[in-house]
N, C-alpha and C positions, 0 to 999 in steps of 0.2 A: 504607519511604519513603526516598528519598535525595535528598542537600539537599546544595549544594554546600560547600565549608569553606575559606577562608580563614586565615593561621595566621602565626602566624613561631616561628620557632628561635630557639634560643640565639645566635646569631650576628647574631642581627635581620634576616635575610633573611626575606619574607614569599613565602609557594605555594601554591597550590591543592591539597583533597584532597575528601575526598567523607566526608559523613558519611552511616551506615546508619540512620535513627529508627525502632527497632523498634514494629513494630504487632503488635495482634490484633485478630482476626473476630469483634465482641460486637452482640446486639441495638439497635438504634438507638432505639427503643422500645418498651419491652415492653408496658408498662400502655397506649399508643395504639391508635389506631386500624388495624384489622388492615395498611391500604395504608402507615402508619410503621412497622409492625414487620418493617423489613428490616434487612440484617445490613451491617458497615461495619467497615471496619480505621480501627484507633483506635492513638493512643499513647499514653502514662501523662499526665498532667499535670507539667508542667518550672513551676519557679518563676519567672516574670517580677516583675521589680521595678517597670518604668513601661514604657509603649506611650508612641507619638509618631507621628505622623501628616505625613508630607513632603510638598509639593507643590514640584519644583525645576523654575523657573519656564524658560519657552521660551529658548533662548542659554544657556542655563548648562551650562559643562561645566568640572568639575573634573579639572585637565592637571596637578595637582603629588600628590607622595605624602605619604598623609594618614592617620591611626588612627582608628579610632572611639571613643567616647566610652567605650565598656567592652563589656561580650560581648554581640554584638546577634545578632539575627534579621531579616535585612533580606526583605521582601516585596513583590514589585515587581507593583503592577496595571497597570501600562500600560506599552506602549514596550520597549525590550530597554536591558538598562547593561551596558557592557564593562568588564570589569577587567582590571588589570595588576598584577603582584606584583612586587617588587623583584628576583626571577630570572629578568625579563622577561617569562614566559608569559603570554598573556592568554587569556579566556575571556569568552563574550557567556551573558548570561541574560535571558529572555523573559518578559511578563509573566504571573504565575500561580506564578511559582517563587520560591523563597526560598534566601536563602545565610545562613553562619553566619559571621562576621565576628567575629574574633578574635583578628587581629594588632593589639593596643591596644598592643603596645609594639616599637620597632626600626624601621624603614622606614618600613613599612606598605605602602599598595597606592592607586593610582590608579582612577578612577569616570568611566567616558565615558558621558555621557549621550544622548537623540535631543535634537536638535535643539528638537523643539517641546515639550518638556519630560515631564514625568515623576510619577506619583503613587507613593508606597512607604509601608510602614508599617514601624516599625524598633520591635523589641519588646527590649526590655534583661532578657537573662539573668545576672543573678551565676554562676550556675554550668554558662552553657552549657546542651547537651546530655549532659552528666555524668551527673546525678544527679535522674533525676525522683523524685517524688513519689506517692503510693498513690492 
């Protein structure tokens, strides 16, 4: 599964990359009932510290460059948000998609949102996508 990446360098320039979240093909239920026992790509368990739940409200559009609060999972159910990284490029995400946001230090990166506002769910990983769990 791949999930967009947000990042900065040493230099505090913030860019876009692409992260790979590796999955495997495992029963979805095995002890259910035979129409839940179908098959599903899965991926390890990652450690989240706290979930947060956003509603940004219709007119709100963040225009200045800004960091996030530390290594997030940002999840967008409604609307598209366009980003801008401090080496200009931008890129639009639609809702259903999630990006990893992880330029918490240097620049950072810019958040255009729609007009009539916007729902996200932004889940705080300490360790990213690094290091999941068993």
């Amino acid at each position: 599964m791949k999930c967009l990446h947000i990042f900065a360098t040493p230099d505090g320039e913030s860019h876009f990359g692409e992260v790979d979240i590796p999955t495997t093909v495992t029963r979805s239920f095995p002890n259910g009932a035979p129409a839940a026992n179908y098959e599903s790509s899965r991926s390890a368990f990652y450690e989240a510290s706290r979930v947060r739940f956003v509603h940004i409200p219709a007119g709100a559009r963040e225009a200045d460059f800004h960091n996030p609060p530390g290594r997030l999972l940002a999840i967008w159910l409604d609307g598209e948000v366009e980003f801008e990284t401090s080496d200009g490029e931008m890129r639009r995400v639609s809702a259903g998609k999630a990006v990893l946001v992880e330029d918490t230090q240097g620049k950072g990166h810019i958040s255009r949102h729609p007009t009539e506002g916007q729902n996200v769910i932004q889940v705080l990983l300490p360790h990213g996508l690094d290091a999941p769990s068993a």
